[in-house]
PyMOL Python script that loads the backbone (N, CA, C, O; Angstrom):
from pymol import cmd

cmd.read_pdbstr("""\
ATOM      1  N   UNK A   1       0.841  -1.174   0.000  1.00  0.00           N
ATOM      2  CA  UNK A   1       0.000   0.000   0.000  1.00  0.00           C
ATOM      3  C   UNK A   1       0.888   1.240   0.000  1.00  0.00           C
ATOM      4  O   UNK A   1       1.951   1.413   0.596  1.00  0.00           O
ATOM      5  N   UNK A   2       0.242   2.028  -0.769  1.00  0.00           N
ATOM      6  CA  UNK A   2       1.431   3.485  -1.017  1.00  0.00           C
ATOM      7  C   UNK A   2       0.673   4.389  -0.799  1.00  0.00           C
ATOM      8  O   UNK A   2      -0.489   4.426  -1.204  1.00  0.00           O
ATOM      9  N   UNK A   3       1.399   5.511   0.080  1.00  0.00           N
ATOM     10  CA  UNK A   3       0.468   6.548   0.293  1.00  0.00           C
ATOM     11  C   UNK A   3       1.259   7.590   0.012  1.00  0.00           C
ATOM     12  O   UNK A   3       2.480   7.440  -0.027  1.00  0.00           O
ATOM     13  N   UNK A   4       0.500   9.135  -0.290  1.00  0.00           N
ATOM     14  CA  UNK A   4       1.116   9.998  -0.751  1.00  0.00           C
ATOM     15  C   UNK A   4       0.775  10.860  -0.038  1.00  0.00           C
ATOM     16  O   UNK A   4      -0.429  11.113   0.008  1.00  0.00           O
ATOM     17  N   UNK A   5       1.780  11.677   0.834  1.00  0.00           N
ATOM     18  CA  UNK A   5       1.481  13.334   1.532  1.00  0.00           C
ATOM     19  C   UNK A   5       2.191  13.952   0.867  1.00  0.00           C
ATOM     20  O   UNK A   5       3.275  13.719   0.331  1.00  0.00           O
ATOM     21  N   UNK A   6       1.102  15.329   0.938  1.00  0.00           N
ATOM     22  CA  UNK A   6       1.630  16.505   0.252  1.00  0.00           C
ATOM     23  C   UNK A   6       3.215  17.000   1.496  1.00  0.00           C
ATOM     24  O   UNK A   6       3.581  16.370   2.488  1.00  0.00           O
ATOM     25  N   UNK A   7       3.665  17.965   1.066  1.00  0.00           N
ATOM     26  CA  UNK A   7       4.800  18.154   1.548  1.00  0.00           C
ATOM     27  C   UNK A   7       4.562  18.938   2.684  1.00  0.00           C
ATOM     28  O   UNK A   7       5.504  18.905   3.476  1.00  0.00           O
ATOM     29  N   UNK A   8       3.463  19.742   3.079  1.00  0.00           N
ATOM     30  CA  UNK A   8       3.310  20.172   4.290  1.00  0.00           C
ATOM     31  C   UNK A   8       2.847  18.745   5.502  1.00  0.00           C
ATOM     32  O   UNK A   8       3.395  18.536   6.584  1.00  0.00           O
ATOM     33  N   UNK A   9       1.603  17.871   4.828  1.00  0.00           N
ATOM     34  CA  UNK A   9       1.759  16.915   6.079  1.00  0.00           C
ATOM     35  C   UNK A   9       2.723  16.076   6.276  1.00  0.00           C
ATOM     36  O   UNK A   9       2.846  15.567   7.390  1.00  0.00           O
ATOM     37  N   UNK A  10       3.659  15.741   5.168  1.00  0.00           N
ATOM     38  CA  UNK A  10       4.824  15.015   5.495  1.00  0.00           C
ATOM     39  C   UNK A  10       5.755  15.496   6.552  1.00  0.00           C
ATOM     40  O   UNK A  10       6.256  14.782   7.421  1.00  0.00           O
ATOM     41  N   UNK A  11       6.013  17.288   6.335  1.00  0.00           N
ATOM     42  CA  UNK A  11       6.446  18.105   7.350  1.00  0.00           C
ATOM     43  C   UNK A  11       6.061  17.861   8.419  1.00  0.00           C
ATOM     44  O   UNK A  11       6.936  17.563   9.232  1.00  0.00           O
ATOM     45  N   UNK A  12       4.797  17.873   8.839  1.00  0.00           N
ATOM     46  CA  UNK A  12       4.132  17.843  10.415  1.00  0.00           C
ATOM     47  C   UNK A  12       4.250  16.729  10.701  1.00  0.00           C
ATOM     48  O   UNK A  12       4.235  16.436  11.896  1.00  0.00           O
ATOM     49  N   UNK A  13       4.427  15.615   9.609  1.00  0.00           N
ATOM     50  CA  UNK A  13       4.602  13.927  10.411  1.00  0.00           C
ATOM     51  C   UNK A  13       5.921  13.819  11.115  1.00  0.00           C
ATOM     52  O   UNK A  13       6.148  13.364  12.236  1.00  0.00           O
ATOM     53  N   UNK A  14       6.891  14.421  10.076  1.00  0.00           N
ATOM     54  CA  UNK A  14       8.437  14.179  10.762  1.00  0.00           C
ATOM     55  C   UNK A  14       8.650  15.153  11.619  1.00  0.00           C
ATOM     56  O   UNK A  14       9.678  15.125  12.296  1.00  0.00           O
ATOM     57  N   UNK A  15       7.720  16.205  11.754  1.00  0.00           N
ATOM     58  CA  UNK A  15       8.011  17.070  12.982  1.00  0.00           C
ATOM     59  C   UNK A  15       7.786  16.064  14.430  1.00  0.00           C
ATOM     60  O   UNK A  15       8.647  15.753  15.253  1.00  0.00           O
ATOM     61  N   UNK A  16       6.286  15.683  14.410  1.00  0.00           N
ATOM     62  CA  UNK A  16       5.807  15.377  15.346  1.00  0.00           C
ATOM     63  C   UNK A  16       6.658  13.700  15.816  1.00  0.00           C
ATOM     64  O   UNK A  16       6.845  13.214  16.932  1.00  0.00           O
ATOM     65  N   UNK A  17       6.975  13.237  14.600  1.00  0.00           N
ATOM     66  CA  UNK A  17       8.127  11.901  14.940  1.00  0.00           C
ATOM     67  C   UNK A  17       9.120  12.230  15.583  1.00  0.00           C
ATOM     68  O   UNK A  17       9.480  11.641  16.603  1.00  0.00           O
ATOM     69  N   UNK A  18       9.659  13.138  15.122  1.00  0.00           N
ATOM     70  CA  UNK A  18      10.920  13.745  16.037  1.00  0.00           C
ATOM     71  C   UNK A  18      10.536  14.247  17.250  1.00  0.00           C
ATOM     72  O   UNK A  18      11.181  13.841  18.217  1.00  0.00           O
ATOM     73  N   UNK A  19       9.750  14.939  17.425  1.00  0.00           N
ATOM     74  CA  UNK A  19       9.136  15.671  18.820  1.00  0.00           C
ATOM     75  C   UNK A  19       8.773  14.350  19.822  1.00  0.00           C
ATOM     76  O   UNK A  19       8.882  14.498  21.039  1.00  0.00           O
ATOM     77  N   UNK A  20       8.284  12.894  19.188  1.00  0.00           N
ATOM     78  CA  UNK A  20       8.092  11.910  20.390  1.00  0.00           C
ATOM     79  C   UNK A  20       9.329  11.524  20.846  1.00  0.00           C
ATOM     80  O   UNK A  20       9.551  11.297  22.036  1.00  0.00           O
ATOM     81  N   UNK A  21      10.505  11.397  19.590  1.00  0.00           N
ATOM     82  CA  UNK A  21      11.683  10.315  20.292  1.00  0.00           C
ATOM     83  C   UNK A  21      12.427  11.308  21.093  1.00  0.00           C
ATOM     84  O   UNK A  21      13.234  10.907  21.932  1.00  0.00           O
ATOM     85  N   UNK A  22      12.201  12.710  20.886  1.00  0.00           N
ATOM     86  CA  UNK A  22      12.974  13.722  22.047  1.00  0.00           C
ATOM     87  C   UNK A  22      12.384  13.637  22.978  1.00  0.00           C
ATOM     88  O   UNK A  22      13.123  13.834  23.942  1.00  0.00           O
ATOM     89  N   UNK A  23      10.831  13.327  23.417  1.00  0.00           N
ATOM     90  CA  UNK A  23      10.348  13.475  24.760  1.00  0.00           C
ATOM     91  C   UNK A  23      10.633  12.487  25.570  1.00  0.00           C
ATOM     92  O   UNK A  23      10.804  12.404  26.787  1.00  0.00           O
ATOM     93  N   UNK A  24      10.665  11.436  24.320  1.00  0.00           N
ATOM     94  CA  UNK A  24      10.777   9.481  25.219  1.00  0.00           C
ATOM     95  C   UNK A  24      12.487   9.675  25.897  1.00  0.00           C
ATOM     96  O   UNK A  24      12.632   9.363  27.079  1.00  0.00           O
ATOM     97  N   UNK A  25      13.653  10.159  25.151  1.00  0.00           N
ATOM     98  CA  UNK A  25      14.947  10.437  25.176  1.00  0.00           C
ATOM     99  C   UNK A  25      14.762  11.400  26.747  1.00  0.00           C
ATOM    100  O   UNK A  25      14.983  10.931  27.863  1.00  0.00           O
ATOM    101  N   UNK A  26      14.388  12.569  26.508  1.00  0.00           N
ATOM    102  CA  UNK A  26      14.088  13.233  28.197  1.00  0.00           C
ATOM    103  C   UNK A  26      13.643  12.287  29.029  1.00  0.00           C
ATOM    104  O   UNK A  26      14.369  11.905  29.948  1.00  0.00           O
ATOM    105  N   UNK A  27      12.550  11.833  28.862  1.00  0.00           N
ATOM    106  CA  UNK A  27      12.328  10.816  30.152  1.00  0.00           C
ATOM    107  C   UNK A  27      13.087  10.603  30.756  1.00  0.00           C
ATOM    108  O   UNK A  27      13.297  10.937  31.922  1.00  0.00           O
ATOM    109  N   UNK A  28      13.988   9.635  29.657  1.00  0.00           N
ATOM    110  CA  UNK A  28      14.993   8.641  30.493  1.00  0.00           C
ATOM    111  C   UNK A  28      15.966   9.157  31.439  1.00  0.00           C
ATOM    112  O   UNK A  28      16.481   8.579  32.396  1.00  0.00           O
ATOM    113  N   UNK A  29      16.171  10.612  30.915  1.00  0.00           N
ATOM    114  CA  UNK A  29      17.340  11.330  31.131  1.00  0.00           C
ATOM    115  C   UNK A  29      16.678  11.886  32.459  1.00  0.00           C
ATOM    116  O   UNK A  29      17.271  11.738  33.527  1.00  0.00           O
ATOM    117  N   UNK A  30      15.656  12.418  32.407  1.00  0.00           N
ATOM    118  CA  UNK A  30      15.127  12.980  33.595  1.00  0.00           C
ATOM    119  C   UNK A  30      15.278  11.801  34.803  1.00  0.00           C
ATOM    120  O   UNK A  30      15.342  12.096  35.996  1.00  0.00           O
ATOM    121  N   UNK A  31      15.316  10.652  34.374  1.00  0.00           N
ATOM    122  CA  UNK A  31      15.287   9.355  35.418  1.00  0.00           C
ATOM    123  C   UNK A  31      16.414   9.153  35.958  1.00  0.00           C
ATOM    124  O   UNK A  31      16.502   8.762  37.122  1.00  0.00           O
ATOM    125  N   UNK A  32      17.633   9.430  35.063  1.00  0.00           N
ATOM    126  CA  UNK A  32      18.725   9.499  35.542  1.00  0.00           C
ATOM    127  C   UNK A  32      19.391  10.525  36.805  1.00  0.00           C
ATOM    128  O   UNK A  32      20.415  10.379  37.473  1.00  0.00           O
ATOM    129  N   UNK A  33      18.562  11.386  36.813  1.00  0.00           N
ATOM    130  CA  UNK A  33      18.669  12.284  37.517  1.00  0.00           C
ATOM    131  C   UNK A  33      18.175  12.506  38.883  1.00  0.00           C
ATOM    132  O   UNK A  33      18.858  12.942  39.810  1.00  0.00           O
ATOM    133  N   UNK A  34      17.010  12.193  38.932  1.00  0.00           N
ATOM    134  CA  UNK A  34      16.105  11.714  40.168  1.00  0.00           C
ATOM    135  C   UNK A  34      17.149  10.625  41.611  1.00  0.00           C
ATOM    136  O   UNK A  34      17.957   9.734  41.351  1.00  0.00           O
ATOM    137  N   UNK A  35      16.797  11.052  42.853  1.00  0.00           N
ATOM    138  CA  UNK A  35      17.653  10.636  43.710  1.00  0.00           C
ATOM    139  C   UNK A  35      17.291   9.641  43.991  1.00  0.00           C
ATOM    140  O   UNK A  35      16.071   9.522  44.108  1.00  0.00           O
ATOM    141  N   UNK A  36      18.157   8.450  44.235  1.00  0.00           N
ATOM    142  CA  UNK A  36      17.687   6.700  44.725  1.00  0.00           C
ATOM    143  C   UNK A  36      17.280   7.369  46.232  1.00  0.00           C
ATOM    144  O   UNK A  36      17.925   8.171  46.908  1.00  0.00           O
ATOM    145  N   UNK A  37      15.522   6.520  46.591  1.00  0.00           N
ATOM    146  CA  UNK A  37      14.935   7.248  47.459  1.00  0.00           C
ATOM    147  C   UNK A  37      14.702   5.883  48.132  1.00  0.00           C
ATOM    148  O   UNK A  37      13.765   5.342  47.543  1.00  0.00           O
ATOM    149  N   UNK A  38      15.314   4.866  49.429  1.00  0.00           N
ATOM    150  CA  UNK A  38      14.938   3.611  49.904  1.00  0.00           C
ATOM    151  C   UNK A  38      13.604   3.933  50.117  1.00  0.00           C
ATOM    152  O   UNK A  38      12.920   4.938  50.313  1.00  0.00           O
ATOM    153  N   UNK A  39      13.462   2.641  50.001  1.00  0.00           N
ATOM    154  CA  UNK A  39      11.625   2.228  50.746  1.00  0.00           C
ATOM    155  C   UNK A  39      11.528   2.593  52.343  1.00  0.00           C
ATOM    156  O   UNK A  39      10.433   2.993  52.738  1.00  0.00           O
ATOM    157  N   UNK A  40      12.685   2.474  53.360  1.00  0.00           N
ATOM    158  CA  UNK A  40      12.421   3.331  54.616  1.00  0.00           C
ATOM    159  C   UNK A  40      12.364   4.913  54.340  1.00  0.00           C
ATOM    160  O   UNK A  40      11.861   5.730  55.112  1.00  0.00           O
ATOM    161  N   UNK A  41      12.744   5.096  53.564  1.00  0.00           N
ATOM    162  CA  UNK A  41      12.840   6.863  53.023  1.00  0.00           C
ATOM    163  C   UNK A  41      11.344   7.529  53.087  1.00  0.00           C
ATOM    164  O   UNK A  41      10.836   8.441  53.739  1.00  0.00           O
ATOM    165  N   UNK A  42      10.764   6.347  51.788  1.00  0.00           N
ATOM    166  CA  UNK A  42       9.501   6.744  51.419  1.00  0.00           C
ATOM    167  C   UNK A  42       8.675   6.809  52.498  1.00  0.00           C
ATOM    168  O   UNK A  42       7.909   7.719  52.816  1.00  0.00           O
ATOM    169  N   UNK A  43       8.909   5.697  53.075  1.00  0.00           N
ATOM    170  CA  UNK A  43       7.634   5.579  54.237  1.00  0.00           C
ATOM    171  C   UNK A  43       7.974   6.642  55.142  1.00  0.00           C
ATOM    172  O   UNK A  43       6.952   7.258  55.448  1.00  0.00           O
ATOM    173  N   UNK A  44       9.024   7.108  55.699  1.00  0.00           N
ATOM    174  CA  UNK A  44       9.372   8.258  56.617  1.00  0.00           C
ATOM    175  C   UNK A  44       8.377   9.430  56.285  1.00  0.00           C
ATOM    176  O   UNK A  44       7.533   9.927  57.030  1.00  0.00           O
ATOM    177  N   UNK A  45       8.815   9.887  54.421  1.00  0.00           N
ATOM    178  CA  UNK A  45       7.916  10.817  53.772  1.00  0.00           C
ATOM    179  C   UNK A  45       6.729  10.892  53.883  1.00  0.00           C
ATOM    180  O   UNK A  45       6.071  11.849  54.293  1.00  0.00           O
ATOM    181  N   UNK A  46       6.294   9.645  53.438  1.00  0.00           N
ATOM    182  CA  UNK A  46       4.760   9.489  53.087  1.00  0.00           C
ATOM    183  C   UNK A  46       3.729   9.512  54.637  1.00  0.00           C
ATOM    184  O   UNK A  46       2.506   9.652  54.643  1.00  0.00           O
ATOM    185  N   UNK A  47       4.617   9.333  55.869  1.00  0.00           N
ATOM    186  CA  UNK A  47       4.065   9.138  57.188  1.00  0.00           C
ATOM    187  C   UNK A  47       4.546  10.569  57.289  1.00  0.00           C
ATOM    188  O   UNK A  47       3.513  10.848  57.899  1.00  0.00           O
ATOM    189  N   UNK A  48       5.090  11.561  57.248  1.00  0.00           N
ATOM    190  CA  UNK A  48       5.550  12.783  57.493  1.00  0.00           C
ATOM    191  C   UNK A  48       4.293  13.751  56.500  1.00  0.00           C
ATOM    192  O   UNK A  48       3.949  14.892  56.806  1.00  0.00           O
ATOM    193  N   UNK A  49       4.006  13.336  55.852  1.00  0.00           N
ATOM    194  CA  UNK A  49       3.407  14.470  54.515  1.00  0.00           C
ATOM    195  C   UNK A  49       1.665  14.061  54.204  1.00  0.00           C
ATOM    196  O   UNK A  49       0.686  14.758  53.935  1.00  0.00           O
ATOM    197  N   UNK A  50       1.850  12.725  54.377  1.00  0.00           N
ATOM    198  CA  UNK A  50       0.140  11.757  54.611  1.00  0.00           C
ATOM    199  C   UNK A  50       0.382  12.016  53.176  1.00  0.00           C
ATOM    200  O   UNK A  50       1.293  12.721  52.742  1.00  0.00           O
ATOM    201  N   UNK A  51      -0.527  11.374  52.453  1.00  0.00           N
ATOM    202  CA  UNK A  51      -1.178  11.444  50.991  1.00  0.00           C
ATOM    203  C   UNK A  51      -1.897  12.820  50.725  1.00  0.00           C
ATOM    204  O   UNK A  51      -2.570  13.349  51.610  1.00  0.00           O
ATOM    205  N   UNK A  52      -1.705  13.488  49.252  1.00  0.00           N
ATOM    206  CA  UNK A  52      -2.002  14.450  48.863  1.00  0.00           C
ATOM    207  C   UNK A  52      -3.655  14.469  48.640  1.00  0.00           C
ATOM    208  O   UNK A  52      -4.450  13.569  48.367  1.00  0.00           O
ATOM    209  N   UNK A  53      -3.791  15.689  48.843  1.00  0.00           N
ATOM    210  CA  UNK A  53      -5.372  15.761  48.812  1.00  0.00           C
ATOM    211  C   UNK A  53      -5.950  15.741  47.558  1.00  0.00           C
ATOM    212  O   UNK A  53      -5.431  16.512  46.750  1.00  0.00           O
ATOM    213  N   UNK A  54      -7.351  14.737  46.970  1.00  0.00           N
ATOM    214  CA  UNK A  54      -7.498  14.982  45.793  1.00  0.00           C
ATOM    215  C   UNK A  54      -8.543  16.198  45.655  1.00  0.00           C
ATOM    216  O   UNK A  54      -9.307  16.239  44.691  1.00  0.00           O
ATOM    217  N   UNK A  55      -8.547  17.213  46.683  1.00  0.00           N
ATOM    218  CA  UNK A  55      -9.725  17.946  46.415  1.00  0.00           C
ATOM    219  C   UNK A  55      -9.100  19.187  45.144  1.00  0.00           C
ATOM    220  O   UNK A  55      -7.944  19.611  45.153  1.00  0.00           O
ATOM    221  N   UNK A  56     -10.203  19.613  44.091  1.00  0.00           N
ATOM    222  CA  UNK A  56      -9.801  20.242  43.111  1.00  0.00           C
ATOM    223  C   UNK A  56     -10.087  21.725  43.354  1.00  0.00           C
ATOM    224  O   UNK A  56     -11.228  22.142  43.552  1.00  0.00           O
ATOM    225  N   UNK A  57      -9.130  22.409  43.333  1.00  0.00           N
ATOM    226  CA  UNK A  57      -9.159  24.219  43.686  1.00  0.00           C
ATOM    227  C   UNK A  57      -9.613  24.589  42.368  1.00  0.00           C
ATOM    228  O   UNK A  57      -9.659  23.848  41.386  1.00  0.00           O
ATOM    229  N   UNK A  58     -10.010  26.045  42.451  1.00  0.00           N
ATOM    230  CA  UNK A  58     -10.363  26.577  41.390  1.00  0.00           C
ATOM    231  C   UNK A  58      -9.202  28.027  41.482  1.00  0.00           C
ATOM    232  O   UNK A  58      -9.238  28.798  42.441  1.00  0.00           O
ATOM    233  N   UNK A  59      -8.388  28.166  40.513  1.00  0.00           N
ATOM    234  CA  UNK A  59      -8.193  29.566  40.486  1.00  0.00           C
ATOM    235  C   UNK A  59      -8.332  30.887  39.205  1.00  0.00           C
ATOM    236  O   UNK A  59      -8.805  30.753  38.076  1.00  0.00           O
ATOM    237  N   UNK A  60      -7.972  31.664  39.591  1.00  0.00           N
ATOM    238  CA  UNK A  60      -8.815  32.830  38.955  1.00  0.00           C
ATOM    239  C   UNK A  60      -7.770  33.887  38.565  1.00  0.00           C
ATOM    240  O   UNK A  60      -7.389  34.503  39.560  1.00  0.00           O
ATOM    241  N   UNK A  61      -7.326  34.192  37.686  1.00  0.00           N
ATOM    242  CA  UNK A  61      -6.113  35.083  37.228  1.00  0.00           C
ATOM    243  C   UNK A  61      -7.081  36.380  37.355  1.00  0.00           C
ATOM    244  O   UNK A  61      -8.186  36.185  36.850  1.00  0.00           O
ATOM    245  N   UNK A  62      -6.922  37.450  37.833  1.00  0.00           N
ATOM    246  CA  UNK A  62      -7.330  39.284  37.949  1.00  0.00           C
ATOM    247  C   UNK A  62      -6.227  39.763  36.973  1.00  0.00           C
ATOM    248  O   UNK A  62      -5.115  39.314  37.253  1.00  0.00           O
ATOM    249  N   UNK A  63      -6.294  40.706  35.713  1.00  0.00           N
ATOM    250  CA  UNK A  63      -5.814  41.093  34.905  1.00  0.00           C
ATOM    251  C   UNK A  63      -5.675  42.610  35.864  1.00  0.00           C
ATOM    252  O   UNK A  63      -6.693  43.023  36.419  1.00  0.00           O
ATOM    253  N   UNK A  64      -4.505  43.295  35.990  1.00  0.00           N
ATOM    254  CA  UNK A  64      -4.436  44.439  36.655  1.00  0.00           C
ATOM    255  C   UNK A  64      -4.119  45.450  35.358  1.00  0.00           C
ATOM    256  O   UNK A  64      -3.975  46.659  35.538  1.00  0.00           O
TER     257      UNK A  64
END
""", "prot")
cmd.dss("prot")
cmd.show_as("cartoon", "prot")
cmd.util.cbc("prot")
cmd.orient("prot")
């Protein structure tokens, strides 16, 4: 099967191809970075901080 894009959606395909393997590439990199956190760590945290609240705020930008 052969398909034909004009040269602008071919553009936006290899844009947006390139734009996933740079985000998947950050990930990893961002992972690398992140501090080894033990499982006594977490629990210290998570008993220090309790679980985050799922209640949803509303906010409101005032243009001055």
């Amino acid at each position: 099967m052969v398909t034909q894009f004009s040269e602008a959606q071919l553009k936006i395909l290899i844009k947006e191809s390139v734009k996933e393997g740079i985000e998947s590439h950050f990930m990893k990199l961002r992972g690398f970075f992140l501090p080894f956190v033990s499982q006594k760590e977490q629990k210290e945290v998570e008993n220090s901080y309790k679980k985050p609240s799922r209640k949803i705020y509303r906010t409101h930008k005032i243009a001055i």
